[in-house]
N, CA, C and O atoms as a Maestro MAE file, in Angstrom:
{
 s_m_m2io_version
 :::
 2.0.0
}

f_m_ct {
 s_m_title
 :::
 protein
 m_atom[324] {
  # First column is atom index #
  i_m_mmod_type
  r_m_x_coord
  r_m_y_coord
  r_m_z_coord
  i_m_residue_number
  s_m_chain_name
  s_m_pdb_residue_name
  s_m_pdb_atom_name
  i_m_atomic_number
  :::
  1 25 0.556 -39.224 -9.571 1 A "UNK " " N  " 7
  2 3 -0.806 -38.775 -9.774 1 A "UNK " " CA " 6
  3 2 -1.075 -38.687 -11.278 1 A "UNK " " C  " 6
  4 15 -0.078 -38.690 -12.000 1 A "UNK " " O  " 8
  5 25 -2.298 -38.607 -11.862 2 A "UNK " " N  " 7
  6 3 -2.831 -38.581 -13.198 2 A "UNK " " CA " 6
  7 2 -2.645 -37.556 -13.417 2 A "UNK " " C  " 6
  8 15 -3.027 -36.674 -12.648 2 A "UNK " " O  " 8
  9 25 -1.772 -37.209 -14.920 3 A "UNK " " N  " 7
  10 3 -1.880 -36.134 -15.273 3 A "UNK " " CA " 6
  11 2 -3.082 -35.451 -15.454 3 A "UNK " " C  " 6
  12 15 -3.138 -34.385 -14.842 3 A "UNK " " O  " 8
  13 25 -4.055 -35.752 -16.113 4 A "UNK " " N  " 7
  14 3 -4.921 -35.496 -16.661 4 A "UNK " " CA " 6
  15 2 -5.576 -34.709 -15.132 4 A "UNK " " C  " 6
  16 15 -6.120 -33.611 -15.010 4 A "UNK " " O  " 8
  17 25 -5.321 -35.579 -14.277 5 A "UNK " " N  " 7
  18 3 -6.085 -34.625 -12.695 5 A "UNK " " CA " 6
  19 2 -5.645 -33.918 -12.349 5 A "UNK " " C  " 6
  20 15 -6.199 -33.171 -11.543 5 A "UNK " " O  " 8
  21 25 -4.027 -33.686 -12.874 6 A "UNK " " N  " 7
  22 3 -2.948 -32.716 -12.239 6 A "UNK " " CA " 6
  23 2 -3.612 -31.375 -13.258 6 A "UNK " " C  " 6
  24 15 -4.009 -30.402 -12.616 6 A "UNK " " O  " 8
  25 25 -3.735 -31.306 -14.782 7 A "UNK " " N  " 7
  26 3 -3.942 -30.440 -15.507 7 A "UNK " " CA " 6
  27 2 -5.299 -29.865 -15.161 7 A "UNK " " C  " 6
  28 15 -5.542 -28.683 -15.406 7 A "UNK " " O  " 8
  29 25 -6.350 -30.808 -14.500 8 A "UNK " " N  " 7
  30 3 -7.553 -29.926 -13.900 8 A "UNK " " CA " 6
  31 2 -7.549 -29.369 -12.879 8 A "UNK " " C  " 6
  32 15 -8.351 -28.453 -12.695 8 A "UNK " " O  " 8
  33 25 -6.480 -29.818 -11.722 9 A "UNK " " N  " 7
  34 3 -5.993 -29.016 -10.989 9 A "UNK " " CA " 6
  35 2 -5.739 -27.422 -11.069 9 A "UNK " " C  " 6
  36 15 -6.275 -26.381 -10.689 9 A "UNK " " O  " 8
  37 25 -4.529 -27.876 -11.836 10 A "UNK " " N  " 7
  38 3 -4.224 -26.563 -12.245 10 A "UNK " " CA " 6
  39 2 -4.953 -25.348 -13.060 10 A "UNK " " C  " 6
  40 15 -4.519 -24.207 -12.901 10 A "UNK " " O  " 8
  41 25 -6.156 -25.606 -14.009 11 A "UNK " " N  " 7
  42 3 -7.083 -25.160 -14.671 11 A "UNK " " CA " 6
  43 2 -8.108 -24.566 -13.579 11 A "UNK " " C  " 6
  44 15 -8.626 -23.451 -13.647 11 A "UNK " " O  " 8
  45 25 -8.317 -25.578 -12.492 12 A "UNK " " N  " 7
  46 3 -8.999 -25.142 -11.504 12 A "UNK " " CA " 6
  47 2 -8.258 -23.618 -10.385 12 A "UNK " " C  " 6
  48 15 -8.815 -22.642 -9.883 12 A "UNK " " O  " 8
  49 25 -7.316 -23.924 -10.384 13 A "UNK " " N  " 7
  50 3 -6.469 -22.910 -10.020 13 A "UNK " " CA " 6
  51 2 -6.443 -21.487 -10.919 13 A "UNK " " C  " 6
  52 15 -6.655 -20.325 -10.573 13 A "UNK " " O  " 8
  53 25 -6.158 -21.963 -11.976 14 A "UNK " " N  " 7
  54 3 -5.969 -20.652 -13.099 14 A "UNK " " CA " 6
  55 2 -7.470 -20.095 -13.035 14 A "UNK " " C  " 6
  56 15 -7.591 -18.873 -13.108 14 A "UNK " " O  " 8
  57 25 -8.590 -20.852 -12.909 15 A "UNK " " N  " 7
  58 3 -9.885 -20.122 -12.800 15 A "UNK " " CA " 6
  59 2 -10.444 -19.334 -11.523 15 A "UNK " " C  " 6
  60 15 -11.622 -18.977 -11.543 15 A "UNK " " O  " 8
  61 25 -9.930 -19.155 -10.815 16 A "UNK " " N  " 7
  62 3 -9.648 -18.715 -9.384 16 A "UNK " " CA " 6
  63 2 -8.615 -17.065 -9.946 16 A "UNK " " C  " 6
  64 15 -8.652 -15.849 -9.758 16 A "UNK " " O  " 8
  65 25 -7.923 -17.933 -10.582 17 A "UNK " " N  " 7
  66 3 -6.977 -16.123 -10.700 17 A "UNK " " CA " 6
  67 2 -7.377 -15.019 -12.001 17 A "UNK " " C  " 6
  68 15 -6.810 -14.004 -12.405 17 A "UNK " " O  " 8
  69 25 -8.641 -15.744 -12.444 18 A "UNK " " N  " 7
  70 3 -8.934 -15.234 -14.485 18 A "UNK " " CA " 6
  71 2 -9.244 -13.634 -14.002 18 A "UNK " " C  " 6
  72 15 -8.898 -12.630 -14.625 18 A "UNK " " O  " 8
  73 25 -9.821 -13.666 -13.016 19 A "UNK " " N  " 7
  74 3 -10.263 -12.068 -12.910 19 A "UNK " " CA " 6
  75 2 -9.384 -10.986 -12.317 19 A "UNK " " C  " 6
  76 15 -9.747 -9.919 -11.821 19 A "UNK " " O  " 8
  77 25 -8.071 -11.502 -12.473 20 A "UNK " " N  " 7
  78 3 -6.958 -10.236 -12.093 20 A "UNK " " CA " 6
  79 2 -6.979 -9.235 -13.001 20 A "UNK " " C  " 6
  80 15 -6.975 -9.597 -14.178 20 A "UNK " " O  " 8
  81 25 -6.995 -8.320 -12.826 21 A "UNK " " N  " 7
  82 3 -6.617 -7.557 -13.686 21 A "UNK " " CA " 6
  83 2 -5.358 -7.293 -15.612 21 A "UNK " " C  " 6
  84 15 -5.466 -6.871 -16.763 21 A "UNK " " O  " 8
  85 25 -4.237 -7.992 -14.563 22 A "UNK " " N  " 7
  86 3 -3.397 -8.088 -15.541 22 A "UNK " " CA " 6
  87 2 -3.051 -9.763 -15.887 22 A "UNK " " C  " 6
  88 15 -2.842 -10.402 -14.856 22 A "UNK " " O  " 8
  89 25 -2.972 -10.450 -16.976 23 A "UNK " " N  " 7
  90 3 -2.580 -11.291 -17.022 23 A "UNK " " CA " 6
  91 2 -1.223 -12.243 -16.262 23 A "UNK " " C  " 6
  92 15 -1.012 -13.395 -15.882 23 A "UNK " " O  " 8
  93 25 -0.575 -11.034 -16.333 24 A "UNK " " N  " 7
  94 3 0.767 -11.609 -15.432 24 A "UNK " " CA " 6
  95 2 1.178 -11.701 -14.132 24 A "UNK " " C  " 6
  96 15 2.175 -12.129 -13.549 24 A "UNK " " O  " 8
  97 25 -0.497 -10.865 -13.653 25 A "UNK " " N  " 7
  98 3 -0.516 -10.535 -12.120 25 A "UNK " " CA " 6
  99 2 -1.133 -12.244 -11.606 25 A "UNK " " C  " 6
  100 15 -0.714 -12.795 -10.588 25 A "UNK " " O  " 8
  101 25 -2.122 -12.841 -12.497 26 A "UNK " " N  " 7
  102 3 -3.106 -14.531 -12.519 26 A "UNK " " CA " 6
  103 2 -1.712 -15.286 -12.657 26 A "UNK " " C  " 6
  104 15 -1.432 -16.278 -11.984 26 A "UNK " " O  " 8
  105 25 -1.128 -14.887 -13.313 27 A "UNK " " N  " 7
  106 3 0.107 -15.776 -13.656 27 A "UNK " " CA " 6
  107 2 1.127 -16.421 -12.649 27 A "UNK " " C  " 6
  108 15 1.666 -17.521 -12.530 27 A "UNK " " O  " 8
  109 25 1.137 -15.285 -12.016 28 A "UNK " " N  " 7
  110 3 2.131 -14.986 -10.341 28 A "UNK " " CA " 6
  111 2 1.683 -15.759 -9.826 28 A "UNK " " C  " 6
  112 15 2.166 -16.825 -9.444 28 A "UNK " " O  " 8
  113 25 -0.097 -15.040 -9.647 29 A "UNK " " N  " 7
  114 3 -0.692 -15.871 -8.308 29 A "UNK " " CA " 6
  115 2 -0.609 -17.458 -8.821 29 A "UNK " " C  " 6
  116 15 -0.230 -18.226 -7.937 29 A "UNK " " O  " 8
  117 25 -0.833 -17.920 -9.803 30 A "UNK " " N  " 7
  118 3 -1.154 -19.183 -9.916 30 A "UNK " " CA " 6
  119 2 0.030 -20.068 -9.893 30 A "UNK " " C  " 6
  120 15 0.000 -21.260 -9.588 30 A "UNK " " O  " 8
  121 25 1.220 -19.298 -10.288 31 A "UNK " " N  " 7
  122 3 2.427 -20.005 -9.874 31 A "UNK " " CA " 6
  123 2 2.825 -19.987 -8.192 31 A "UNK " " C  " 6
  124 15 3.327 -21.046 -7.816 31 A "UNK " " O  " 8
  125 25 2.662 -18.875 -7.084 32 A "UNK " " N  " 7
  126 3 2.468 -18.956 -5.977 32 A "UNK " " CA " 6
  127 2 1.804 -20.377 -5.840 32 A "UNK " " C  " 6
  128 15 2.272 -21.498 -5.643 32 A "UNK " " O  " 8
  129 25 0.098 -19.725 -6.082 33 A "UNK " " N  " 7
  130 3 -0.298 -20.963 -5.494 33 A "UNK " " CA " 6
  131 2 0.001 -22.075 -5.701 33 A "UNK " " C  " 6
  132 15 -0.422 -22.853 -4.846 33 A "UNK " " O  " 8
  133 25 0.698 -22.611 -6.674 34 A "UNK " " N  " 7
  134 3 1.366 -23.882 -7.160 34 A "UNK " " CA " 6
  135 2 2.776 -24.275 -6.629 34 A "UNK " " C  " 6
  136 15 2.978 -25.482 -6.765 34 A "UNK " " O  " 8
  137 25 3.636 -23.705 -6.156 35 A "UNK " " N  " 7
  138 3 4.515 -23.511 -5.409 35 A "UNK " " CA " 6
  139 2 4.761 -23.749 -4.540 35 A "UNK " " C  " 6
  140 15 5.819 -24.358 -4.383 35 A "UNK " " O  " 8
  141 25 3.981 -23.435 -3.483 36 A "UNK " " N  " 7
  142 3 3.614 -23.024 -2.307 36 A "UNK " " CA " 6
  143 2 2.437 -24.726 -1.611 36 A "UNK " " C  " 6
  144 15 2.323 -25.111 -0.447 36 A "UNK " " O  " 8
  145 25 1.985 -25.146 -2.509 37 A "UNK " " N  " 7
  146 3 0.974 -26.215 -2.521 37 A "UNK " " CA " 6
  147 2 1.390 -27.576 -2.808 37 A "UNK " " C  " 6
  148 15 1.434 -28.541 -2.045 37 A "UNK " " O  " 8
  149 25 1.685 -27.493 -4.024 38 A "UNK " " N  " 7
  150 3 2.029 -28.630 -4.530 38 A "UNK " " CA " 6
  151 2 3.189 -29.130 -4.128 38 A "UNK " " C  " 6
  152 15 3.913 -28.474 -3.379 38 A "UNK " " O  " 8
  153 25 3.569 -30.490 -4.613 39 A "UNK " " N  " 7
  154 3 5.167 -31.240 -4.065 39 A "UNK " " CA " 6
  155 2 5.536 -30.815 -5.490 39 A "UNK " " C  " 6
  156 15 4.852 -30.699 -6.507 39 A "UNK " " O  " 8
  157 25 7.014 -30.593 -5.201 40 A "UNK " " N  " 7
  158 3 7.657 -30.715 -6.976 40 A "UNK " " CA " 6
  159 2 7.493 -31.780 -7.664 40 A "UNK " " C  " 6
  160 15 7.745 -31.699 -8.867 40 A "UNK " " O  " 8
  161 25 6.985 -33.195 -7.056 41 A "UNK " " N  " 7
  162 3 6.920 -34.099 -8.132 41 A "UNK " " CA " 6
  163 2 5.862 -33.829 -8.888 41 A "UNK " " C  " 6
  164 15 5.925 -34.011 -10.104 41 A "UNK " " O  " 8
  165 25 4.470 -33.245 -8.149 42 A "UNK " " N  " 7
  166 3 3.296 -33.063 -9.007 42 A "UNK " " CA " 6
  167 2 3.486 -31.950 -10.170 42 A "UNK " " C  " 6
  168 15 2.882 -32.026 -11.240 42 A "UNK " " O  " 8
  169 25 4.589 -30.679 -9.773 43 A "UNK " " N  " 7
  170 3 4.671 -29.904 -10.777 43 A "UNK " " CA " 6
  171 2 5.611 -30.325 -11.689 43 A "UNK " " C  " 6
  172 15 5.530 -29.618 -12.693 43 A "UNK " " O  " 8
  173 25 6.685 -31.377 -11.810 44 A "UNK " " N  " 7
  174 3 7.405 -31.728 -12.390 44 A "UNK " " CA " 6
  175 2 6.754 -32.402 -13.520 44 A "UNK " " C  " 6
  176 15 6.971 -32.229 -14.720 44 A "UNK " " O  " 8
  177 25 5.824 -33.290 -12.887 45 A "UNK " " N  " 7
  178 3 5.376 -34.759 -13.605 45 A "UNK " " CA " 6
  179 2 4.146 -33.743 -14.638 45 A "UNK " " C  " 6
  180 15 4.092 -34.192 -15.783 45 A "UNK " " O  " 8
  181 25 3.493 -32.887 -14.476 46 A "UNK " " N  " 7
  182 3 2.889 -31.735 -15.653 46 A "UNK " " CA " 6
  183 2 3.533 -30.892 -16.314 46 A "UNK " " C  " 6
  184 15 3.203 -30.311 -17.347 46 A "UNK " " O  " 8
  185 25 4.535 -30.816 -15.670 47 A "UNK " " N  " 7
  186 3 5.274 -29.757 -16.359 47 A "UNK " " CA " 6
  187 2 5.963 -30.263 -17.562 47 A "UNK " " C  " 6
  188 15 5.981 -29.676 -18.644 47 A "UNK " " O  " 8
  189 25 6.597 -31.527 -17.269 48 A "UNK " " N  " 7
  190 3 7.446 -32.367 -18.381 48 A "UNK " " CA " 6
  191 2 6.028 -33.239 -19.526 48 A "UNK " " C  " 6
  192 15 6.402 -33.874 -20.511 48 A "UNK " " O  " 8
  193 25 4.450 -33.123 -19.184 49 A "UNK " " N  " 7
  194 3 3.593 -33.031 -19.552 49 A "UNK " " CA " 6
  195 2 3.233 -32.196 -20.599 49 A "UNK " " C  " 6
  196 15 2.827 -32.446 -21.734 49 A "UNK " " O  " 8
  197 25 3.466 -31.109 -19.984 50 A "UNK " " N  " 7
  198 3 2.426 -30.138 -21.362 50 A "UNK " " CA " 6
  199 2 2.361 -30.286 -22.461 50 A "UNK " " C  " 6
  200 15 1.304 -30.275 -23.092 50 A "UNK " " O  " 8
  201 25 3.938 -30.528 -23.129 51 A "UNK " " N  " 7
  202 3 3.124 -30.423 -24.745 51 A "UNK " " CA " 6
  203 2 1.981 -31.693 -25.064 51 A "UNK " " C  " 6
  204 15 1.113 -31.524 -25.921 51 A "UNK " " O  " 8
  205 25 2.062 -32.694 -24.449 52 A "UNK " " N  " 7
  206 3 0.982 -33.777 -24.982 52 A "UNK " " CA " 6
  207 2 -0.203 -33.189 -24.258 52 A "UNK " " C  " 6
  208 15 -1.177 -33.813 -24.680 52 A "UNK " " O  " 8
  209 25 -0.553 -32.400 -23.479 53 A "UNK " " N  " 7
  210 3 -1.594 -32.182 -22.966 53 A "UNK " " CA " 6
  211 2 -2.504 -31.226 -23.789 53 A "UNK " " C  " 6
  212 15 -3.663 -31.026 -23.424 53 A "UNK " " O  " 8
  213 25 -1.884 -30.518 -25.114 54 A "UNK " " N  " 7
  214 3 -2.529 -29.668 -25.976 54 A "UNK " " CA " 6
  215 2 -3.357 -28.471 -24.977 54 A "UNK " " C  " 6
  216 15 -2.969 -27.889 -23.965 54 A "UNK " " O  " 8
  217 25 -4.844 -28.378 -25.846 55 A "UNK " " N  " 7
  218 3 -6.321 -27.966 -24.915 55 A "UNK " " CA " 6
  219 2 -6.259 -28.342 -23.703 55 A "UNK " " C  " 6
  220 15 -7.295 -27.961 -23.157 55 A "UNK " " O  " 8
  221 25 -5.657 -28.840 -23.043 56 A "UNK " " N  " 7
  222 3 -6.150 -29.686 -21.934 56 A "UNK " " CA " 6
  223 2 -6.087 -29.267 -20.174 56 A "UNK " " C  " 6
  224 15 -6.666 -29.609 -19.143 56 A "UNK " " O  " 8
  225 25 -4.621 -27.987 -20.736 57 A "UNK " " N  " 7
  226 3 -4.504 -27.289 -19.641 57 A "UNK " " CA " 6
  227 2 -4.641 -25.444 -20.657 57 A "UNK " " C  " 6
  228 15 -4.581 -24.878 -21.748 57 A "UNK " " O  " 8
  229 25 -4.784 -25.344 -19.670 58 A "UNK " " N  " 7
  230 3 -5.135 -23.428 -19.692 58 A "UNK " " CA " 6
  231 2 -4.147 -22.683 -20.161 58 A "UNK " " C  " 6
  232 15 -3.047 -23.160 -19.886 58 A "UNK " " O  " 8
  233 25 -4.111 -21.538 -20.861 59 A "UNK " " N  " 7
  234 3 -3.359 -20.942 -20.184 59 A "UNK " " CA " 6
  235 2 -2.201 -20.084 -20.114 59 A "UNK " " C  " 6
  236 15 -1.139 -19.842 -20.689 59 A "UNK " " O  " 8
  237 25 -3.052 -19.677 -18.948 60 A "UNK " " N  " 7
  238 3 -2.308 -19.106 -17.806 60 A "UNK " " CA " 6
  239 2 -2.125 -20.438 -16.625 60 A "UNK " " C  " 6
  240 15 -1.077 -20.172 -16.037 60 A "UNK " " O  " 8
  241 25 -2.405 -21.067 -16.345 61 A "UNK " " N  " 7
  242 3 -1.489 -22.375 -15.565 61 A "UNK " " CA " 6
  243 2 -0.715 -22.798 -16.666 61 A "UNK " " C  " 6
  244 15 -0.185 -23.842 -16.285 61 A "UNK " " O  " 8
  245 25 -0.343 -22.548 -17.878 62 A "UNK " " N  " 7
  246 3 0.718 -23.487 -18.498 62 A "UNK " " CA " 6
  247 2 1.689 -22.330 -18.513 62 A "UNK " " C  " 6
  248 15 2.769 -22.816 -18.847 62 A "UNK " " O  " 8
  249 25 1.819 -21.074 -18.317 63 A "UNK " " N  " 7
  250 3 2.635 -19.747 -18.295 63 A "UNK " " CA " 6
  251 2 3.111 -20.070 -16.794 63 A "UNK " " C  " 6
  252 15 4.313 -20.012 -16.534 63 A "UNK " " O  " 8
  253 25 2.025 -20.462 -15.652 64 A "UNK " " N  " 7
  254 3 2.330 -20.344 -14.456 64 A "UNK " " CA " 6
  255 2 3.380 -21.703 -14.152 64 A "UNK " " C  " 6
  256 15 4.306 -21.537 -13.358 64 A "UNK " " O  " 8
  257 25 3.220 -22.823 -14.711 65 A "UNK " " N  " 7
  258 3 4.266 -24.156 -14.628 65 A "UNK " " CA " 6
  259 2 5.259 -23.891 -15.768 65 A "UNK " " C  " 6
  260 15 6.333 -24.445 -15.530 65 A "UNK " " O  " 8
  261 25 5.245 -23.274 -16.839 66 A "UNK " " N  " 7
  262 3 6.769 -22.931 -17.251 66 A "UNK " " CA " 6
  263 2 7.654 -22.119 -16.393 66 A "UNK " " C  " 6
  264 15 8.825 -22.272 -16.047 66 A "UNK " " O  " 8
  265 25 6.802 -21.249 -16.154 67 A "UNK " " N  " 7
  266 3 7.871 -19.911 -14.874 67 A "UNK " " CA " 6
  267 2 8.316 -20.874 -13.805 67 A "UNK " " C  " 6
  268 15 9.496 -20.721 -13.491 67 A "UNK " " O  " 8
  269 25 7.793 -21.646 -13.289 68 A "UNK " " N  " 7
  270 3 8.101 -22.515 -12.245 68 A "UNK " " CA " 6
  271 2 9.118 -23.122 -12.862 68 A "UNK " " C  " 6
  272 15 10.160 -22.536 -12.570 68 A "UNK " " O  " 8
  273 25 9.307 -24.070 -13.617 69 A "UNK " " N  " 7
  274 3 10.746 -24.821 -14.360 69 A "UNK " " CA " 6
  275 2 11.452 -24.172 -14.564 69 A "UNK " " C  " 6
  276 15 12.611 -24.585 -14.606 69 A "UNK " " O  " 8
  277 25 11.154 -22.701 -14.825 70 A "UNK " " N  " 7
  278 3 12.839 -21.795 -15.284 70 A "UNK " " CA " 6
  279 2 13.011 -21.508 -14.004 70 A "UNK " " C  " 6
  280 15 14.186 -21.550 -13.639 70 A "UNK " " O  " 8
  281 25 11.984 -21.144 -12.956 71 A "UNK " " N  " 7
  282 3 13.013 -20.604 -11.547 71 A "UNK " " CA " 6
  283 2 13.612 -21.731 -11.134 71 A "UNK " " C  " 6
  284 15 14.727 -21.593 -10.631 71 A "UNK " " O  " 8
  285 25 13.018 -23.152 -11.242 72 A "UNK " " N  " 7
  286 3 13.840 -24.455 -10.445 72 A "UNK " " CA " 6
  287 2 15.128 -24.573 -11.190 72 A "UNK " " C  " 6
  288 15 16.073 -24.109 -10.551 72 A "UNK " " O  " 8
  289 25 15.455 -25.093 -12.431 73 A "UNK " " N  " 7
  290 3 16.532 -24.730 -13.572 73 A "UNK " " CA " 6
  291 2 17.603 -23.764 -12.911 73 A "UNK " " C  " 6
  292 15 18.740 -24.115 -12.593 73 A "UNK " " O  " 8
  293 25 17.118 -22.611 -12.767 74 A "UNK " " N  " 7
  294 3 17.831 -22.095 -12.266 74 A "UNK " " CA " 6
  295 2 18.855 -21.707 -11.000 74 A "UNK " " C  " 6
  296 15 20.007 -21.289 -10.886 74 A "UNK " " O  " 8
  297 25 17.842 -22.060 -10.187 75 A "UNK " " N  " 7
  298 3 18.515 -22.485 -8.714 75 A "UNK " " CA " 6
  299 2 19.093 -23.347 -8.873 75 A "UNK " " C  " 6
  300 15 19.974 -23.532 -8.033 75 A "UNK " " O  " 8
  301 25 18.973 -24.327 -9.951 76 A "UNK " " N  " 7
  302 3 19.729 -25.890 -9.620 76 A "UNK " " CA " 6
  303 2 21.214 -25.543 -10.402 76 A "UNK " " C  " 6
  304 15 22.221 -26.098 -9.962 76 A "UNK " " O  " 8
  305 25 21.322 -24.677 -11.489 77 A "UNK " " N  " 7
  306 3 22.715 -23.978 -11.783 77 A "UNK " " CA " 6
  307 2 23.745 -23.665 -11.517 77 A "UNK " " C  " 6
  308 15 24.069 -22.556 -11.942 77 A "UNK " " O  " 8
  309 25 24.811 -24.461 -10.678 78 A "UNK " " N  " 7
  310 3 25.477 -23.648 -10.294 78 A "UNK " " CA " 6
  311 2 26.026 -22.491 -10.654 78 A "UNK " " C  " 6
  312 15 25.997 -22.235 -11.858 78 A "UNK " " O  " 8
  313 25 26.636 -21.539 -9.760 79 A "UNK " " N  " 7
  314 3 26.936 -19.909 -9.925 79 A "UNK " " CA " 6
  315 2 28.268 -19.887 -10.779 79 A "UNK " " C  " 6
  316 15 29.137 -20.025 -9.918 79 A "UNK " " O  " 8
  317 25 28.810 -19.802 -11.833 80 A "UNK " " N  " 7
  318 3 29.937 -19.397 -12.108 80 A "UNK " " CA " 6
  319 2 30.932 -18.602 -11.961 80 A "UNK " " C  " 6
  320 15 31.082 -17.579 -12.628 80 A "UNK " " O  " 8
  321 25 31.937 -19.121 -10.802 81 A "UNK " " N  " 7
  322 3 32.725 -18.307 -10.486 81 A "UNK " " CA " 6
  323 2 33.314 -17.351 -11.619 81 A "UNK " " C  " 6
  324 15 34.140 -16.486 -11.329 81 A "UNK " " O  " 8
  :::
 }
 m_bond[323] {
  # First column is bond index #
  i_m_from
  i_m_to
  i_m_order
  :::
  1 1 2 1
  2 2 3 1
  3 3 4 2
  4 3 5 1
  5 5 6 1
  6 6 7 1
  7 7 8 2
  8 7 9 1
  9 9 10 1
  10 10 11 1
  11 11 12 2
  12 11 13 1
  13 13 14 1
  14 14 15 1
  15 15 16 2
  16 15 17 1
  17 17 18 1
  18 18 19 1
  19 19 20 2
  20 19 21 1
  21 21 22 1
  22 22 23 1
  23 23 24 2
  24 23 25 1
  25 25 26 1
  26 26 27 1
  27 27 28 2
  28 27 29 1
  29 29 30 1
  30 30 31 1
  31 31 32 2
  32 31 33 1
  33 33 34 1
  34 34 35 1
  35 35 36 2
  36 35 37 1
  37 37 38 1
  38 38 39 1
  39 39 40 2
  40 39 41 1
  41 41 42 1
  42 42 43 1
  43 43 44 2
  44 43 45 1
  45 45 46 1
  46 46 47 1
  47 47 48 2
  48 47 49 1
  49 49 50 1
  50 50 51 1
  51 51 52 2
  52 51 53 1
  53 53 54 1
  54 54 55 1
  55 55 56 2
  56 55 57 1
  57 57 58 1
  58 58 59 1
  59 59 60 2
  60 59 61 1
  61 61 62 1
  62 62 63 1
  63 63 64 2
  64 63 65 1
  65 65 66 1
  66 66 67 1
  67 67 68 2
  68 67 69 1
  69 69 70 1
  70 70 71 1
  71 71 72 2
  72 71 73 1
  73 73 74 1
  74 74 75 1
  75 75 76 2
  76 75 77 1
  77 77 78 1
  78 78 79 1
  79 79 80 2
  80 79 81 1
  81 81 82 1
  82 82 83 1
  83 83 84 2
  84 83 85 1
  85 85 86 1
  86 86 87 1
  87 87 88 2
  88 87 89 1
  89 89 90 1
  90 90 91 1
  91 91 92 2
  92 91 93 1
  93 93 94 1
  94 94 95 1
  95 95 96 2
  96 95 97 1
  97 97 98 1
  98 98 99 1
  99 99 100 2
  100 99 101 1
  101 101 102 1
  102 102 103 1
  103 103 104 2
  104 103 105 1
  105 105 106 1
  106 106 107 1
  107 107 108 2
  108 107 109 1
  109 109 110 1
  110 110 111 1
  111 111 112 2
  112 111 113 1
  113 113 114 1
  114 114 115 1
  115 115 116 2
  116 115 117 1
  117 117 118 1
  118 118 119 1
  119 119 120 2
  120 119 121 1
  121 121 122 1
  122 122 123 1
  123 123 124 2
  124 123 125 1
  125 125 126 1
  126 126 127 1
  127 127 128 2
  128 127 129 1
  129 129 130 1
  130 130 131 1
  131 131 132 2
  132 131 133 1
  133 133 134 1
  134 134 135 1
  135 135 136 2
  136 135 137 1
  137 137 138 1
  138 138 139 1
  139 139 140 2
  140 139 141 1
  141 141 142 1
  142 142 143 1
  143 143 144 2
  144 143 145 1
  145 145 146 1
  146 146 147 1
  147 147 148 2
  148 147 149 1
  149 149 150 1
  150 150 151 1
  151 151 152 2
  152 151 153 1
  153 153 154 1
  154 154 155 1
  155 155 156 2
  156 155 157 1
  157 157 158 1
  158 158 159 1
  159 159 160 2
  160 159 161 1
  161 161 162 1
  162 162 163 1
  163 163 164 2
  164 163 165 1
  165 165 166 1
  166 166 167 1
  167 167 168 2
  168 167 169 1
  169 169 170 1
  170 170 171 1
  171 171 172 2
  172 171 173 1
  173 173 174 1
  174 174 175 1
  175 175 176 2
  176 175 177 1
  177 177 178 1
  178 178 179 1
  179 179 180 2
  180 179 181 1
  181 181 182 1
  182 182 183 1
  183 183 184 2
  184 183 185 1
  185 185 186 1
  186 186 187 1
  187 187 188 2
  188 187 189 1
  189 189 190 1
  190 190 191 1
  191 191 192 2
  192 191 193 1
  193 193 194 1
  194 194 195 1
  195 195 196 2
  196 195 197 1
  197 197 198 1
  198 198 199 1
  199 199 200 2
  200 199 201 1
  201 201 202 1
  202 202 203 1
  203 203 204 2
  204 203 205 1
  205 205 206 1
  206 206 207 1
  207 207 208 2
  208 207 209 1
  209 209 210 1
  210 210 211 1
  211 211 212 2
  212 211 213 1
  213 213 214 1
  214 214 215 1
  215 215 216 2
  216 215 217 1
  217 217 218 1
  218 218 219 1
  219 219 220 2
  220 219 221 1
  221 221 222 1
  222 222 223 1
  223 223 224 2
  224 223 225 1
  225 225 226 1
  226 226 227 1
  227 227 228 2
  228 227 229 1
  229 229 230 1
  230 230 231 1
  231 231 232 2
  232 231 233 1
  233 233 234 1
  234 234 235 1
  235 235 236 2
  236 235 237 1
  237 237 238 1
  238 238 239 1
  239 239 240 2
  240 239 241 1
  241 241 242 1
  242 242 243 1
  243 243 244 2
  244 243 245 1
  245 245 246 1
  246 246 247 1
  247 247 248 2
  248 247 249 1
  249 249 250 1
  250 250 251 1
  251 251 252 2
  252 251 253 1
  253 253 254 1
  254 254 255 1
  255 255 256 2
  256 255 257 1
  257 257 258 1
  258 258 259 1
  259 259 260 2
  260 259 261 1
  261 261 262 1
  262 262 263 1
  263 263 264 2
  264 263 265 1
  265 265 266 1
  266 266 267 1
  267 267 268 2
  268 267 269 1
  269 269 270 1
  270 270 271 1
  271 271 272 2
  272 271 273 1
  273 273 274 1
  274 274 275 1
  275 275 276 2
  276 275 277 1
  277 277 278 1
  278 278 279 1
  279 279 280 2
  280 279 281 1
  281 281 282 1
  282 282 283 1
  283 283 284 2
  284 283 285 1
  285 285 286 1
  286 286 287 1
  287 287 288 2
  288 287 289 1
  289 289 290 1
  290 290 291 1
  291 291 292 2
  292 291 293 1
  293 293 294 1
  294 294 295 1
  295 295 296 2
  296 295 297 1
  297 297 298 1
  298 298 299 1
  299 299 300 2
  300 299 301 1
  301 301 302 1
  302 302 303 1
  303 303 304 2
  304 303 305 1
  305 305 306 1
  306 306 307 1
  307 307 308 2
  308 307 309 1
  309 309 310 1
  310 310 311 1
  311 311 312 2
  312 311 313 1
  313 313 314 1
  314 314 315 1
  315 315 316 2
  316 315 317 1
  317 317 318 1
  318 318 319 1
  319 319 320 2
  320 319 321 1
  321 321 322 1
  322 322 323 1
  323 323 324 2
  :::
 }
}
């Protein structure tokens, strides 16, 4: 998919969560909803995106697709005995 549609996506999303109260509460939700929605290739293929995307994404969807790469990262870690 186009980035550029993936980042309005997600902008579209983050504008849906702007009126939470706390910033990190929009943050959650918008990583939920991204989570929960999307295939990992679409969050992958923006995520490995952002820095060329500047202005282009929001954000709080660019807080909400970093948190997403550190929880995947992490699961993919194995545990050290």
């Amino acid at each position: 998919m186009n980035v550029e549609r993936l980042a309005e996506m997600a902008n579209d999303i983050g504008a849906f969560f702007v009126g939470a109260e706390e910033p990190a509460a929009a943050v959650a939700g918008i990583a939920d909803h991204i989570g929960k929605f999307w295939t990992p290739r679409m969050r992958e293929q923006l995520t490995e995106h952002l820095p060329q995307l500047g202005d282009g994404i929001d954000e709080l969807p660019r807080a909400a697709l970093l948190r997403l790469a550190v929880q995947a990262r992490s699961r993919a870690q194995p545990v050290a005995a």
